[in-house]
C-alpha positions as CSV (number, residue, x, y, z in Angstrom):
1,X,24.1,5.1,-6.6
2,X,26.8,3.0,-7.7
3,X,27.0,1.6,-11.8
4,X,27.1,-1.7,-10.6
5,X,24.1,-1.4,-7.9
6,X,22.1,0.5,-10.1
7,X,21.9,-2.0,-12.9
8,X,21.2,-4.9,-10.4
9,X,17.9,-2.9,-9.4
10,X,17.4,-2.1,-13.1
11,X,18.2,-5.9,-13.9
12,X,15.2,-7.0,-11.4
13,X,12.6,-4.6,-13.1
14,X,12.7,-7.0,-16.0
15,X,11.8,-9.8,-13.5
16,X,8.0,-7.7,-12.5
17,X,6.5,-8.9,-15.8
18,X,6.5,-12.8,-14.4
19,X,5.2,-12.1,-11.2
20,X,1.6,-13.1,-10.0
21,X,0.7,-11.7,-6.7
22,X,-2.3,-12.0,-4.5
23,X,-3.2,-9.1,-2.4
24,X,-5.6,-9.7,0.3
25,X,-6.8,-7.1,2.6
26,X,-9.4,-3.7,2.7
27,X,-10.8,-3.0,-0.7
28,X,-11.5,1.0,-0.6
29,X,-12.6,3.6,-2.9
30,X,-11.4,6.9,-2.7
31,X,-13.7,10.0,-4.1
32,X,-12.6,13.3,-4.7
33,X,-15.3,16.0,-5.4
34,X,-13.2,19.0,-6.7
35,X,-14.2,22.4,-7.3
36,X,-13.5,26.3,-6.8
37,X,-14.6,27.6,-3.3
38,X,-14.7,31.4,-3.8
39,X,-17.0,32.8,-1.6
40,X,-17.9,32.0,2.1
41,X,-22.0,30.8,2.7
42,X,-24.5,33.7,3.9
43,X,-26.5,31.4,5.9
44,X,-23.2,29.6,7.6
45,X,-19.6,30.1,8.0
46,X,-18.6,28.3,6.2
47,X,-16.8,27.8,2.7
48,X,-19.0,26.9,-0.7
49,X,-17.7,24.7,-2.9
50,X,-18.7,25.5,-6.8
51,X,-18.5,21.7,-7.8
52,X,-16.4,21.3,-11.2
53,X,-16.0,16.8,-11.2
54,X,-16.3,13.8,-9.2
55,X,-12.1,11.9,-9.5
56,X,-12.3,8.2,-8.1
57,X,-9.3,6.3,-7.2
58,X,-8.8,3.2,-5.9
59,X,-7.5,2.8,-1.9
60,X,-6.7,0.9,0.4
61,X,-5.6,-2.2,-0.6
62,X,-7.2,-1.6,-4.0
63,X,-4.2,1.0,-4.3
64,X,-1.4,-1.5,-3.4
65,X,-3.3,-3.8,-6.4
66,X,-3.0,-0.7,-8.7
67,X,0.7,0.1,-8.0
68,X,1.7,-3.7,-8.6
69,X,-0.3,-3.5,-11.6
70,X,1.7,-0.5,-12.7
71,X,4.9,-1.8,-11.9
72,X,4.2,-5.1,-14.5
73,X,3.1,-7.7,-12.2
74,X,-0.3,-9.3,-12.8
75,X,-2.5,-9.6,-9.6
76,X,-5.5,-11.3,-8.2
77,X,-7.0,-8.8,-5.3
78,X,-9.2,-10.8,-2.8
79,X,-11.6,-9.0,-0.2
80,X,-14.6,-7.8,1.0
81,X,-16.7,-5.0,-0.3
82,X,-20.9,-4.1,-0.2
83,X,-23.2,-4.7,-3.0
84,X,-23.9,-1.4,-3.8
85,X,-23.4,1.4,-6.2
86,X,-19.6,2.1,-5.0
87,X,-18.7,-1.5,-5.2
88,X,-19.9,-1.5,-8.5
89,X,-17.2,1.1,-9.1
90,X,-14.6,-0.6,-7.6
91,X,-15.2,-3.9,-9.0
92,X,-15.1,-2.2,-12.4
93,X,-11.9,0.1,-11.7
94,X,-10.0,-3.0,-10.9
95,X,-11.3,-5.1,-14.0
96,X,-10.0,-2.1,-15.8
97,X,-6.3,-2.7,-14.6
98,X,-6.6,-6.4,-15.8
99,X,-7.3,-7.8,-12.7
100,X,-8.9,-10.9,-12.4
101,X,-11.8,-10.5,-9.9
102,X,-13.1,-13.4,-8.8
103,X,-11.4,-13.6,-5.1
104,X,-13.8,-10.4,-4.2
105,X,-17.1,-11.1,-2.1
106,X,-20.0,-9.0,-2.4
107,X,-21.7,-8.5,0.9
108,X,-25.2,-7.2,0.6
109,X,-25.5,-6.7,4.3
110,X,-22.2,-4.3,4.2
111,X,-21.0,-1.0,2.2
112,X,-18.1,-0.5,0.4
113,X,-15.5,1.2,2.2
114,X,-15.3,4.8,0.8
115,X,-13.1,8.1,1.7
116,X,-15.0,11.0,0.3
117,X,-12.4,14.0,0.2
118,X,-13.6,17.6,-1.0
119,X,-10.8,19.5,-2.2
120,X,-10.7,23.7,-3.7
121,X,-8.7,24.7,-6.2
122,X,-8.1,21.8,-8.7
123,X,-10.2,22.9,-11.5
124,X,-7.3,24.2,-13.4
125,X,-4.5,22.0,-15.4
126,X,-6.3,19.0,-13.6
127,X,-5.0,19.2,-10.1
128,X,-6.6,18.4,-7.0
129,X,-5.9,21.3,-4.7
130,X,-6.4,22.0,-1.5
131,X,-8.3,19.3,1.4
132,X,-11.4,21.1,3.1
133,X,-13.0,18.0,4.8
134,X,-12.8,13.6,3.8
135,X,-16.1,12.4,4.6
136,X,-15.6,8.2,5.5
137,X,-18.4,5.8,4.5
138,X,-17.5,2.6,7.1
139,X,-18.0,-1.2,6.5
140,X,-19.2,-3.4,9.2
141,X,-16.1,-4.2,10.6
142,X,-15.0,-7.7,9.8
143,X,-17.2,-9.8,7.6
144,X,-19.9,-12.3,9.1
145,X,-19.1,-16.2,9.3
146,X,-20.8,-17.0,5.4
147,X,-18.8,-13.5,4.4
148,X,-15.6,-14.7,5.5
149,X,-15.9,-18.3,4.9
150,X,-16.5,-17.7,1.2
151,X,-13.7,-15.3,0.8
152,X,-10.9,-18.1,2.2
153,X,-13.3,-20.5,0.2
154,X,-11.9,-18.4,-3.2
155,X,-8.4,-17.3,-1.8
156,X,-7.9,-21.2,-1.6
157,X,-9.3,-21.8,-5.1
158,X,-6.8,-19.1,-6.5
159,X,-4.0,-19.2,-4.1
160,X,-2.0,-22.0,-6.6
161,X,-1.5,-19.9,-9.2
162,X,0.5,-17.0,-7.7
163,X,4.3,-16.8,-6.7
164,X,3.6,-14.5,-3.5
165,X,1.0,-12.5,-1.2
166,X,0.6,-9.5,0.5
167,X,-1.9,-8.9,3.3
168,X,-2.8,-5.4,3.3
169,X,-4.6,-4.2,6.6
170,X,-6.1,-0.6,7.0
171,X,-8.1,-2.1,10.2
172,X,-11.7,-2.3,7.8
173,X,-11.9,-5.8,9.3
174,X,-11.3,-7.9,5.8
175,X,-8.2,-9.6,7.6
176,X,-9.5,-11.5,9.8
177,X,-6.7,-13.9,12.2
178,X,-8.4,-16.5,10.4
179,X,-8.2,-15.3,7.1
180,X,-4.7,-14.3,8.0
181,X,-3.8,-17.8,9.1
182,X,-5.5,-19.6,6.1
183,X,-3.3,-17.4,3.7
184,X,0.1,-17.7,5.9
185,X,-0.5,-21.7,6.0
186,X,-1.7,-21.4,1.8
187,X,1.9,-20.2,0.7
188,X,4.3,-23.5,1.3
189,X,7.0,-21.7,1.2
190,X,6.0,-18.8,-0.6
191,X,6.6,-14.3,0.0
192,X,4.0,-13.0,2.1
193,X,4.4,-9.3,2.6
194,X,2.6,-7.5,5.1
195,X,1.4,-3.9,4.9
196,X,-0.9,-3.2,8.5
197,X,-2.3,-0.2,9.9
198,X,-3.1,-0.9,13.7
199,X,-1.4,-4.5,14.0
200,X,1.9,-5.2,12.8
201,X,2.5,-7.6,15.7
202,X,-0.9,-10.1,15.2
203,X,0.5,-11.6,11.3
204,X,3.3,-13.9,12.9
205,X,4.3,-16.1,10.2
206,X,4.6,-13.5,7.8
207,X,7.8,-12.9,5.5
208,X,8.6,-9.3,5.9
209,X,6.7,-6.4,6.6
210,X,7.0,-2.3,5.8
211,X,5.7,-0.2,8.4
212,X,6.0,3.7,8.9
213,X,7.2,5.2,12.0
214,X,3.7,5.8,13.7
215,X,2.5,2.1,13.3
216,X,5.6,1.1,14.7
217,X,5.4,3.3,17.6
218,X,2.2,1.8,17.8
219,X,3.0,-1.3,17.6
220,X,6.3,-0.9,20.4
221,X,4.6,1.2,22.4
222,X,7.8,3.3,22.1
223,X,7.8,6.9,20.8
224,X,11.0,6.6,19.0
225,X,13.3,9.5,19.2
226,X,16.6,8.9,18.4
227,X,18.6,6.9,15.9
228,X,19.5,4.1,18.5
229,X,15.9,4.1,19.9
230,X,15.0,3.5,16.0
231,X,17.9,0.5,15.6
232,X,16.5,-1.2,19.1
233,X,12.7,-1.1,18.3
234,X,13.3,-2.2,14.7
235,X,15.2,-5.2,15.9
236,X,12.8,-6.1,18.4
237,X,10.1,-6.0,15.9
238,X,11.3,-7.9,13.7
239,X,12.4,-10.8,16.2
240,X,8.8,-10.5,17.6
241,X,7.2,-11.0,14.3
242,X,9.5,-14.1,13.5
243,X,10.0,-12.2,9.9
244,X,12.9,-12.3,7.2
245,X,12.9,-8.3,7.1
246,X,11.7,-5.8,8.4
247,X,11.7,-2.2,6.2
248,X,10.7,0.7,8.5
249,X,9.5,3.8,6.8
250,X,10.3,6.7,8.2
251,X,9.6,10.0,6.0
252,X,12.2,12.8,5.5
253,X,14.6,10.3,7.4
254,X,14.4,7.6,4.1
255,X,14.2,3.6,5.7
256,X,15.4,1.9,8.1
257,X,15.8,-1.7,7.1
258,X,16.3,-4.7,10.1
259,X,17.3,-8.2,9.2
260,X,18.0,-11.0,12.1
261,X,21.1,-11.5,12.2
262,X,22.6,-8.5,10.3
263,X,23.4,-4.9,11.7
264,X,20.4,-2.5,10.8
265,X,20.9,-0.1,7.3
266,X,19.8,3.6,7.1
267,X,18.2,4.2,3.3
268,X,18.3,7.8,3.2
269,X,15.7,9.8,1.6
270,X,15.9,10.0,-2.2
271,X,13.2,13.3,-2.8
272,X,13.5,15.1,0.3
273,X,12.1,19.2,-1.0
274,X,9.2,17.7,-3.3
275,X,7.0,15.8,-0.9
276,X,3.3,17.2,-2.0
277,X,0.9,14.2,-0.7
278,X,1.6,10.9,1.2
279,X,-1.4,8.8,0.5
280,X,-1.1,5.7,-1.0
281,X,3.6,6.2,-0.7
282,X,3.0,3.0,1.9
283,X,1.2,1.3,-0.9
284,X,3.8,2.1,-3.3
285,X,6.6,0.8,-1.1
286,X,4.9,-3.0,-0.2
287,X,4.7,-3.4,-4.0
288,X,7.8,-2.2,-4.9
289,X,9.2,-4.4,-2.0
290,X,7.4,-7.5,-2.5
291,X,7.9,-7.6,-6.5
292,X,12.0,-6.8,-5.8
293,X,12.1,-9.9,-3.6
294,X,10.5,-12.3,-5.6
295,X,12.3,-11.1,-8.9
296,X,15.4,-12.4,-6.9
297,X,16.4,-9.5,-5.4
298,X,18.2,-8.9,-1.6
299,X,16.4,-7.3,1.0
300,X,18.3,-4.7,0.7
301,X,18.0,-4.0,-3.1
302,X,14.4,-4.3,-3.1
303,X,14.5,-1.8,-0.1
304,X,16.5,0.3,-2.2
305,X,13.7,0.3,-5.2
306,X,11.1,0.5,-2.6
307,X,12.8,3.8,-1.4
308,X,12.7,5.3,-4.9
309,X,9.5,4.2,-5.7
310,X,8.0,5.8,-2.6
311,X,10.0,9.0,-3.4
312,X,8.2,9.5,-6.9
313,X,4.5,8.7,-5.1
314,X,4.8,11.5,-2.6
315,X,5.6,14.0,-5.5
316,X,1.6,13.1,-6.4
317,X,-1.5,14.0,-5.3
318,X,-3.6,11.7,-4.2
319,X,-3.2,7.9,-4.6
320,X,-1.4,7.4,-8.0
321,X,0.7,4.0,-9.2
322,X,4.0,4.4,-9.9
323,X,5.0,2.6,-12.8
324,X,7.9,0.3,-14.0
325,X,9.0,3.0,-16.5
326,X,8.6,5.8,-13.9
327,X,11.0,3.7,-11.5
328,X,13.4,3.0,-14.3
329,X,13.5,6.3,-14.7
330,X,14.0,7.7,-11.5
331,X,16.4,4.7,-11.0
332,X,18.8,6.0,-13.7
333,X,18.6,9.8,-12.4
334,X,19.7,8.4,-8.5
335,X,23.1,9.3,-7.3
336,X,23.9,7.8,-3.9
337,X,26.9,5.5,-2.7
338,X,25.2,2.3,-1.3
């Protein structure tokens, strides 16, 4: 990476301290039950699990919170989650990164969305080890009309006092079209990042968005193949959403980054040999992103943090922030020509 780049992307770290985003979208809880499994069941086939500790984390959206936490910005989640004992958990998790709470609804009628994964071999040095089975406990779906008209009721309550959004959509049903319209039509002006699993193409409006490669096959209905097939689907995309930018993730392969206007821009890959777990990198990337652009960065500088960031979340397991001294770091130890 260039001097000169470099210390433009280190300049706009400084800027995530002043940031207040909102993050609406699917509120999860992940649970890891970890253990030894060292013998195989007489009465089944199947593996036992000597259970050592119960690891929670937060997901979902709750993750892309957590990561713009990390990364210095302060943030006001807003969703949907159950009244029950793993909402409780949640809530209190994400008072304990600072986060004002009052834009989350507690349904009594729903559950908290919860990914249950039993993993071997992580009793020693603290690890998780290896996946035997995730076990997920569902919501409702979208939330009824008194649900959702009390959570647009506090987005628009809170919506003042922030300098951007992101609407974060793992398909749970929390953003609802009209929940996604009230916050588009909130922002005057404003970022609004979108992060969605199953429907890139519904949030038109939005400012930019970072999908991976399979939600944008999804969304294309293209399997992409080829570099040009990746260039002509990205464009597309981006034209169809009516969006600033559009920063395709695409694994070993780095980013692909689409602008109208401007010829597309390859980011390669900046950790390609220690990838050890995925979850939560596309969390990483929307906050990285989103807090780049509104600390004044270009698209493509905050693609370029966003790149880095993703590359030290993949080197974790499970869903882990990456934080503003982390990506300094890994920012000074980057050597790539721009």
């Amino acid at each position: 990476m260039e001097a000169e780049f470099r210390d433009r992307l280190l300049g706009l770290l400084n800027g995530f301290q002043r940031l207040r985003v909102m993050v609406v979208g699917d509120l999860m809880l992940d649970h890891y039950l970890v253990g030894d499994a060292g013998r195989i069941s007489r009465e089944y086939p199947v593996l036992i699990l000597n259970h050592e500790r119960d690891e929670y984390r937060l997901g979902g959206a709750a993750n892309t919170v957590a990561n713009l936490v990390a990364l210095g910005a302060e943030v006001i989640p807003a969703g949907w989650v159950g009244a029950d004992a793993n909402g409780d958990k949640l809530l209190e998790m994400l008072g304990r990164t600072g986060c004002l709470t009052d834009a989350v609804v507690r349904d009594p009628e729903s559950c908290t969305v919860t990914k249950t994964r039993i993993v071997a071999g992580g009793t020693h040095g603290g690890g998780l080890g290896q996946h035997l089975l995730r076990v997920d406990r569902l919501g409702t779906g979208a939330p009824d009309a008194a649900a959702e008209g009390e959570l647009i009721r506090r987005i628009e309550h809170l919506a003042g006092e922030v300098d951007g959004f992101v609407l974060s959509d793992y398909g749970q049903g929390t953003v609802t079209q009209t929940i996604a319209r009230v916050v588009i039509h909130l922002t005057g002006g404003r970022y609004v990042g979108l992060d969605s699993r199953h429907r890139l193409l519904d949030y038109p409006g939005v400012t930019a968005a970072t999908p991976n490669l399979e939600e944008t096959e999804e969304a294309s209905g293209i399997q992409v193949k080829s570099e040009a097939e990746i260039e002509a689907v990205g464009t597309s995309l981006c034209a169809k959403l009516g969006a600033e930018a559009l920063l395709i993730t695409l694994g070993a392969d780095g980013m692909g980054l689409f602008e109208p206007e401007s010829d597309p821009v390859r980011i390669p890959v900046t950790n390609r040999s220690e990838v050890f777990d995925v979850t939560g990198a596309g969390d990483t990337v929307v906050a990285a992103f989103t807090l780049a652009r509104l600390s004044g960065g270009s698209y493509l500088e905050a693609a370029h943090l966003a790149n880095v960031a993703g590359g030290i979340s993949v080197r974790r397991a499970g869903a882990t922030p990456v934080s503003a001294g982390e990506l300094e770091g890994a920012l000074r130890r980057v050597q790539y020509a721009t």
